[in-house]
N, C-alpha and C positions, 0 to 999 in steps of 0.2 A: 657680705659675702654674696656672690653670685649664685643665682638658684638655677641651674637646667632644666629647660624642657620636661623631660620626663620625671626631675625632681618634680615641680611646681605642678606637672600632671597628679603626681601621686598625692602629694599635699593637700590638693582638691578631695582624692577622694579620699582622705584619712577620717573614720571614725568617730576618730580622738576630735577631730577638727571639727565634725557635725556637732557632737556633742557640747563642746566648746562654747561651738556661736549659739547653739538652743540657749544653755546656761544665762551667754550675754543676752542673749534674747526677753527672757524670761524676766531676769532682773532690772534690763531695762523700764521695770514697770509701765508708768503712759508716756507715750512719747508721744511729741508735738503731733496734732492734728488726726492723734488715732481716735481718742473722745473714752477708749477703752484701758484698764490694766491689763494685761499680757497676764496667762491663768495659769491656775498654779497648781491645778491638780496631777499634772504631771509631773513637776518639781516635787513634789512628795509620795511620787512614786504609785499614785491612785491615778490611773486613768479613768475619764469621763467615758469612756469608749468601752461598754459592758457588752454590745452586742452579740450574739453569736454569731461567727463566721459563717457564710456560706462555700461551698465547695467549688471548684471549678469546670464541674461538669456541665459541657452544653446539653442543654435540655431544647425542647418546645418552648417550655414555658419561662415565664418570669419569676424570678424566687426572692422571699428577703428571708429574712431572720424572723425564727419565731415568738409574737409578742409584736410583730409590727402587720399591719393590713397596706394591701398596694390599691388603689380604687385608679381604673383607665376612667378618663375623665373627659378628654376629647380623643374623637377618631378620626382620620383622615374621611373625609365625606360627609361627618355629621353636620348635619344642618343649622347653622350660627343664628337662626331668626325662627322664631315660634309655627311662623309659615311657609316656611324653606322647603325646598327638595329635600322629602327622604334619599338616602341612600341606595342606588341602582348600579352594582360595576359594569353592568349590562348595558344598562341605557346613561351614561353620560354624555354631558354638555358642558360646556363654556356657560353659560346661561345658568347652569345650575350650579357649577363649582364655585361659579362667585358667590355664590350664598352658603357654601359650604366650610365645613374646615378644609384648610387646604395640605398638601401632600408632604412627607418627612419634613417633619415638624424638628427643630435645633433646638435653638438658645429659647427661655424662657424667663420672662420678668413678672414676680408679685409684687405689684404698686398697691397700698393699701386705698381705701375709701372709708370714709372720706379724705381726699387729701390732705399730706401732713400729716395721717394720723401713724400710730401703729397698730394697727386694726389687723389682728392675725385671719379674722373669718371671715372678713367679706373686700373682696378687691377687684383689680383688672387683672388680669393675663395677658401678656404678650408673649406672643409663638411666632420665632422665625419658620418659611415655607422654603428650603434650602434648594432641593433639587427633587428631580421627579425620579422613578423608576419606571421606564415601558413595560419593562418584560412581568411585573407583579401590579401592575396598574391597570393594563388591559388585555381584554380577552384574545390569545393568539398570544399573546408576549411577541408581539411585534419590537424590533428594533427603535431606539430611540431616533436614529436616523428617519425612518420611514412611517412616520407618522403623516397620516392624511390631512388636509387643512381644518378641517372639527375638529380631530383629533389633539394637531397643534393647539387650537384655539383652548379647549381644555387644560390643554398642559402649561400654557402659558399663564392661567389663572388661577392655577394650581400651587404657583409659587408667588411670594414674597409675603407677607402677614396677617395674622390675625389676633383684634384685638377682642377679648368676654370679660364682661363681667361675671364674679363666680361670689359663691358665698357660702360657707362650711354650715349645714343644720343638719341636727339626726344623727352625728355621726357619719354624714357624707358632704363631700362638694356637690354641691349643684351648680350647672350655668345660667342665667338669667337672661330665657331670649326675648325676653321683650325690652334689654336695655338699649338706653337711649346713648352708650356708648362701643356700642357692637358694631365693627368695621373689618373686611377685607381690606388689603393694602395689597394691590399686584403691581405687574411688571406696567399697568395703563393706569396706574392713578398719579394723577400732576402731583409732580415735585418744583422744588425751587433748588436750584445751584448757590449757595452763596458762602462766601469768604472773597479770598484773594483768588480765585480763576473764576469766579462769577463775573461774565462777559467777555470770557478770552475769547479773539478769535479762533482759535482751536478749537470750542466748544461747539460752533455754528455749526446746525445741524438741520436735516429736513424738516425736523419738530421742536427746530428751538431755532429762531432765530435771531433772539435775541441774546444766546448763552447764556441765560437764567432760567427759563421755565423751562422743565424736561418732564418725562416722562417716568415713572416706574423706579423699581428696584427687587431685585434678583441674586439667587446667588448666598441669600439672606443666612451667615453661619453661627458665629456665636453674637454676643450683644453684649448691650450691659445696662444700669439704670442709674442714673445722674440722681443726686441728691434736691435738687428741683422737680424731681417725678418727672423725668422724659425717658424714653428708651432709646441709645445706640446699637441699631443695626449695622453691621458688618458684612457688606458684598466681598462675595471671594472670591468663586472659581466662576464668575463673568465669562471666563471665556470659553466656555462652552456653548455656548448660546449663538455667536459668531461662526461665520463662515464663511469664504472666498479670497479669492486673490488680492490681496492686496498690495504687491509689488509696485502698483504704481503709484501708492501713495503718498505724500510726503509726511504721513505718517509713520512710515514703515519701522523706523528703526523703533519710534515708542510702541509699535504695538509687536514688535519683535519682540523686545526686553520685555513686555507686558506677559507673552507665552501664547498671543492670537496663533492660529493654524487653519490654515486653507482648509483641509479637509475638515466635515463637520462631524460634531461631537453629538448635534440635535438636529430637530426639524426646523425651527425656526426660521433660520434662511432660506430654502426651499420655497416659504410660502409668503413673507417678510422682507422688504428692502431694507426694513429696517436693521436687520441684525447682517445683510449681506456687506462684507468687507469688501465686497469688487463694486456695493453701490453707495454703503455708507458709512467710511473708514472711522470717519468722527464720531458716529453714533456711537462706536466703543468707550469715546474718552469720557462719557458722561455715567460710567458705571466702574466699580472699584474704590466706591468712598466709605466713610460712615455717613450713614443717615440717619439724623434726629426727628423721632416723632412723638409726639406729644399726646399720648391716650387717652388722657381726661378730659382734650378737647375732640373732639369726633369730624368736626369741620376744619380740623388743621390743617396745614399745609406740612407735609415733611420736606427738609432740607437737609441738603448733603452738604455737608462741614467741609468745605474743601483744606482747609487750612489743615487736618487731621492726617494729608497726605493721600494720595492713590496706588494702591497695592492693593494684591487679594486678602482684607480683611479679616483675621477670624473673627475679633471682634472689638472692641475697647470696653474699658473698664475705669470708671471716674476716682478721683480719692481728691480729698480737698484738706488743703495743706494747711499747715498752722497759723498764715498769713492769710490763709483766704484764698490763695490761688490755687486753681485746676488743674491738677493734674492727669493726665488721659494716659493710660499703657494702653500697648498693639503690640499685636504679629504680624508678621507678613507669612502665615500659610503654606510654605512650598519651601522646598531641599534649599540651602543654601540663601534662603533671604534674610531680612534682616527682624529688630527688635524695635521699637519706635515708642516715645514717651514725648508728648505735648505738656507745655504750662502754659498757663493762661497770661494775657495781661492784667484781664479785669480779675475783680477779687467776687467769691460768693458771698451775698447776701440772704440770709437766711428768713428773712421777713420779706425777701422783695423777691416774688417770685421771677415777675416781669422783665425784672432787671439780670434775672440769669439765663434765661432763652438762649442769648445770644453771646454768649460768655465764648463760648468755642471758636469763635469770630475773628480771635483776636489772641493771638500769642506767637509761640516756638514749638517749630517741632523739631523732633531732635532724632537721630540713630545714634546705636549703642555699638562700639567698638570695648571688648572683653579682653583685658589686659591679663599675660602671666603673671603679677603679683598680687592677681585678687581684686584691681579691681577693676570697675565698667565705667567707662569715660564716655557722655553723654554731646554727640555731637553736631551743631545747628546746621538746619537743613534750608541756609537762610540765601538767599539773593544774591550776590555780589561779593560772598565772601567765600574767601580759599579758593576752590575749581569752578565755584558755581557762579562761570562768568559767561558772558556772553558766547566766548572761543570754545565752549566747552557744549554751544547751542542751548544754553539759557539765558530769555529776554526778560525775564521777569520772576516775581516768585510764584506768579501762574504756573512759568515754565517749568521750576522746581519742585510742585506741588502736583503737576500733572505726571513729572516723569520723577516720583519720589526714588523709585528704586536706582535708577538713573544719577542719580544727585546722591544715594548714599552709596551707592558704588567706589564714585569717584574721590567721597571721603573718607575711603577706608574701613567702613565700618563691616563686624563681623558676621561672617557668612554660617548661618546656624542652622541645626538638622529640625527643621519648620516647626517655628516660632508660631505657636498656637494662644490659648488661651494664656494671658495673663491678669495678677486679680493682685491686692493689696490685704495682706490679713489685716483685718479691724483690731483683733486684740495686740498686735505687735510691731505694724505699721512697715512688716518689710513686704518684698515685694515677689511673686513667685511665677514661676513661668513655667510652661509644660511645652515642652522640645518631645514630638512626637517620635519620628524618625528621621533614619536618612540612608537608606543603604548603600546610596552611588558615594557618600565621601569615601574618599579612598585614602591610604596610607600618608600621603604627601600634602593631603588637607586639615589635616589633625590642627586641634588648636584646643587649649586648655579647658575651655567650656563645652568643647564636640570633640572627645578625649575619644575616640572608637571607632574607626573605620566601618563600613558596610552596620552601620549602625539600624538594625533591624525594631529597635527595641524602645528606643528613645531614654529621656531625662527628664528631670526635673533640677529646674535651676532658683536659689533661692538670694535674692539681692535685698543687700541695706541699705538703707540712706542715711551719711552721719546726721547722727543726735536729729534724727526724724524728718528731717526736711527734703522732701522730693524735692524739691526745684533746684537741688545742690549738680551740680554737673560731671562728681563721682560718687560712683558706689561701691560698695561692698559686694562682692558677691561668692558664693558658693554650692559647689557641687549639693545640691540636698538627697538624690536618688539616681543612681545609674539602674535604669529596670532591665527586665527582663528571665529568662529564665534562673529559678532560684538555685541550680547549682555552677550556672555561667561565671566563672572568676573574674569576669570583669562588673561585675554587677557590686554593689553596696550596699545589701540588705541588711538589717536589724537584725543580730544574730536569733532573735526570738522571733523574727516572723513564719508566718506558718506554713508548711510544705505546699499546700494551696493558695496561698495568699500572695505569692508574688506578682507583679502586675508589666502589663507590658503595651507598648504606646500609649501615654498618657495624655489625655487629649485636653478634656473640658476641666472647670475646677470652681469651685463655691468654698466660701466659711460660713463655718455656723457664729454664733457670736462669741461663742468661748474661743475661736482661733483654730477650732479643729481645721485642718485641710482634708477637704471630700474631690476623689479624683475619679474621672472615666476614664476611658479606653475604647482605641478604634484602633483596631489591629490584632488585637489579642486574641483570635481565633486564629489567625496564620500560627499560632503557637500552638495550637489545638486545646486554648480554654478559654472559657467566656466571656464575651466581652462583659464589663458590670459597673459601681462603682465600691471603690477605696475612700478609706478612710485611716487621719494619722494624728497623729501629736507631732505637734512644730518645734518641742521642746521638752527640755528633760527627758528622764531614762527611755521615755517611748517615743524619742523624738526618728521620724523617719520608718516607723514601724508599721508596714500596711498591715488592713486588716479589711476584709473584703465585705461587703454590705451586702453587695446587688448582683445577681446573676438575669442576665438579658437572652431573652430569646435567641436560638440560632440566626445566625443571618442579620442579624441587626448590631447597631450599636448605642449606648447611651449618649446623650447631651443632655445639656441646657439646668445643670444640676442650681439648684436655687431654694432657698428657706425662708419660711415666712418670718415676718421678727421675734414672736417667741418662741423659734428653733422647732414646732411642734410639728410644723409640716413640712414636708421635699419634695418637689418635683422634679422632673426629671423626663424628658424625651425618649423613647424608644421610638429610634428611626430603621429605615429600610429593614423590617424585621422580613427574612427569608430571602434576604440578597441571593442574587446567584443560581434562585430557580426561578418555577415558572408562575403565572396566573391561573392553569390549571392543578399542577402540581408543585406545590409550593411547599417548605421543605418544612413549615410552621402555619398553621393559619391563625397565630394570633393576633389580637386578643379576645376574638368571636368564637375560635374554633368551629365554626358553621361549614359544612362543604361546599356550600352554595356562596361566600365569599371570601374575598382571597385577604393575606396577612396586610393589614394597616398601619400605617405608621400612628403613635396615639403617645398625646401625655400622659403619666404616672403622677399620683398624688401618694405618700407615702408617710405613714405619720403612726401612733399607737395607741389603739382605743381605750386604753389607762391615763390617756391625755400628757405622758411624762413627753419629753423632748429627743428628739430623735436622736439616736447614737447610744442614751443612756439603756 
């Protein structure tokens, strides 16, 4: 029988149907390459999930549940080396910020130490440095436009990573600044290009001339950490950084489709040929990848996975398939892009570290076209095949790989309310994604997976791979959450969720090891409540049932949620805390509350001094 439109809409979001696939879910016990059984404590009607909710009142401050302690662990300015610059908002430099922590802090990775181990207390950190704020960064809240050439140069070393050694005693984290693996990563530290556009001429640039060695990386949103101990970083909104006419480029139409804009969003061009589109149009094509760095060595070189495709990023996330091959999920970040899933050729080796470096090297990448009957057809973003010909202005899979959005365009694939963090639950091996918003689709754009016009509020979307195997080229997939507010009729909350607990743009996302899904949120103050994170059961009676953990300072929003392996501790980014005001008066001064400095962006370490595991 034929299903309509608005039948197979409603389908998606039936109840019955969530409830359904949880059940299959659950009983699927381990499926190929999860290493875990899928848990059960929701299947019997106990949830893991004891916590007490918090409200959703904006506050100052940071709030959790009582029975848990929140410890700020780094601060934007604190000094990464035993002999660094203290902290001055008065007197900053470039000179000093490199030895600093650096500014709104995102995506965050706990690599254990020693490597290979599962060492909950003592590890590296990696902190993406996403983007800057002028008007709470510096005195005057000067425009991010009109920043003086110091100024720039500060702000420019302000962004892209850093990596600490940390280690839990006393009942606290501490940093370790005398380690001998403590590194800034900015917008000036050499990289290498490689996959298949390492050495396009497209890349030939005033600081590459050879299309392999470049420069930097920026823009740094969510990430992820590879089962070989690397960190994938995620360049997003690159193009802010850019500036000038580029009309006569013959780049024009990729850096059109990319979302370049003449007028400037920063300072950088002002002071920088490099970032000026009227001098150096290609400089852009060498930002928008993931880049792989490797923390445990300190003298590495980071490379950008070209093969992973170029879009704004928010970030990738690895899962390694029952064969051994890599699988890589992505977003592309913005209204109407796309969903994006790499498999590897080569297989991982779990003894050979050496031998996985370069794994990412070598495969398919693919976009996601979301069919009315449930399900997602995975489609190659490959050379010569289908539109991606020469006629179509691809010479190569350089070409298809520099102009990915370009290439899934023309394959049809689905146009989604931005495709943010995607993650692979461990206990159950499907696969989940957080569609933050979209409120330019309009009535005439609808489509079964972005079921809701002027979509202010975003989704969650949850996909299966049959009998476990990512590298299959359909999936399952289904509506998991339509958010927003909890008396909204279009929304599909847990009839037991709490009058406070509803949640609205779902941005970042972590599992604990029992499969809980822990969610933030960026937007959730346009609703008039806090941004924080959520927490759910992916199955059985409490499947889909938020329940609210964390409430974040006004003005800010959570990232980079992450657990160390025996689930004891979470950390968690509070970024741009007091957006929207000023450096003098700032609408929060946390996490100092000092009047004499202004609100900082700063990790969160989150864990409970009874040592039980977080959530319980």
């Amino acid at each position: 029988m034929a299903v309509s439109f608005a039948e197979m809409v409603q389908r998606r979001l039936s109840r019955r149907e969530f409830l359904k696939a949880g059940t299959a879910l659950a009983a699927a016990a381990a499926l190929p390459g999860c290493g875990k059984t899928a848990p059960t404590l929701a299947a019997s009607g106990k949830s893991a999930l004891t916590f007490t909710e918090q409200s959703a009142e904006m506050t100052t401050q940071l709030e959790v549940p009582p029975g848990y302690q929140a410890q700020v662990l780094l601060k934007w300015g604190e000094p990464l080396w035993a002999d660094g610059p203290a902290f001055d908002p008065q007197q900053q430099s470039a000179e000093k910020q490199q030895l600093q922590f650096g500014f709104n802090n995102d995506f965050i990775g706990f690599l254990p130490l020693p490597l290979g181990s599962s060492n909950s207390e003592h590890g590296l950190l990696v902190v993406n440095h996403e983007y800057t704020n002028s008007a709470t960064m510096w005195p005057g809240s000067p425009p991010d436009t009109k920043l003086d050439k110091a100024q720039t140069d500060t702000d420019i070393v302000a962004h892209g990573l850093s990596v600490v050694e940390i280690r839990y005693q006393n009942g606290q984290w501490q940093q370790i600044k005398n380690s001998a693996y403590t590194r800034r990563i900015t917008p000036l530290t050499p990289m290498q290009i490689s996959g298949p556009a390492a050495g396009s001429s497209r890349l030939k640039t005033a600081i590459s001339a050879d299309a392999v060695h470049t420069l930097g990386t920026y823009g740094n949103c969510a990430g992820g950490v590879t089962p070989w101990g690397t960190v994938l970083t995620g360049e997003e909104n690159i193009d802010a950084m850019f500036a000038g006419d580029y009309s006569q480029s013959s780049e024009y139409d990729s850096l059109k489709r990319f979302g370049m804009e003449v007028q400037p969003q920063k300072s950088w061009a002002r002071h920088y040929p490099r970032w000026d589109l009227s001098q150096q149009p290609n400089e852009s094509l060498h930002m928008g990848w993931i880049v792989e760095i490797d923390p445990y060595d300190p003298n590495s070189t980071p490379k950008k996975r070209t093969l992973l495709g170029r879009f704004k990023h928010e970030g990738a996330n690895v899962f390694i398939n029952a064969d051994g091959r890599v699988v890589a999920y992505m977003g592309d970040d913005q209204k109407f892009e796309y969903l994006y899933k790499f498999v590897s050729s080569g297989r991982y080796q779990p003894d050979n570290r050496a031998a996985n470096l370069d794994l990412l090297d070598s495969g398919t990448l693919y976009c996601a076209r979301f069919d009315a009957d449930g399900t997602v057809d995975w489609l190659p973003l490959q050379f010569g095949e289908g539109p991606l010909q020469a006629a179509n202005g691809f010479h190569s899979q350089a070409d298809v790989l520099i102009d990915t959005r370009k290439a899934a365009d023309l394959l049809g694939a689905t146009p989604m309310d931005r495709p943010e963090d995607v993650e692979v639950n461990p206990a159950n091996g499907a696969v989940y994604v957080m569609l933050t918003k979209n409120a330019d689709r309009t009535d005439k754009q609808l489509n079964p997976v972005n079921p809701r016009a002027r979509n202010k509020a975003g989704q969650i979307v949850e996909l299966v791979p049959p009998k476990g195997d990512h590298t299959q080229n359909s999936f399952a997939w289904e509506l998991f959450l339509l958010a927003g507010r909890r008396d909204d009729p279009s929304t599909n909350y847990h009839p037991a969720t709490a009058v406070s607990s509803w949640i609205a743009c779902p941005d970042n996302c972590a599992f604990d090891s029992q499969g809980h899904l822990w969610v933030t949120s960026d937007g959730a103050e346009d609703f008039g409540i806090a941004e924080g994170v959520w927490a759910t059961e992916v199955s059985g009676p409490d499947r889909a049932l938020m329940r609210r953990f964390l409430r974040s300072p006004v003005g800010s929003e959570v990232c980079g949620p992450f657990f160390t392996p025996d689930d004891k501790h979470f950390f968690c980014s509070i970024q741009h805390p007091g957006s929207g005001s000023s450096f003098e008066q700032p609408s929060t001064r946390w996490p100092d509350f000092d009047a004499t400095l202004p609100p900082r962006p700063a990790v969160v370490v989150i864990n409970r001094p009874d040592g039980k595991v977080v959530g319980s």
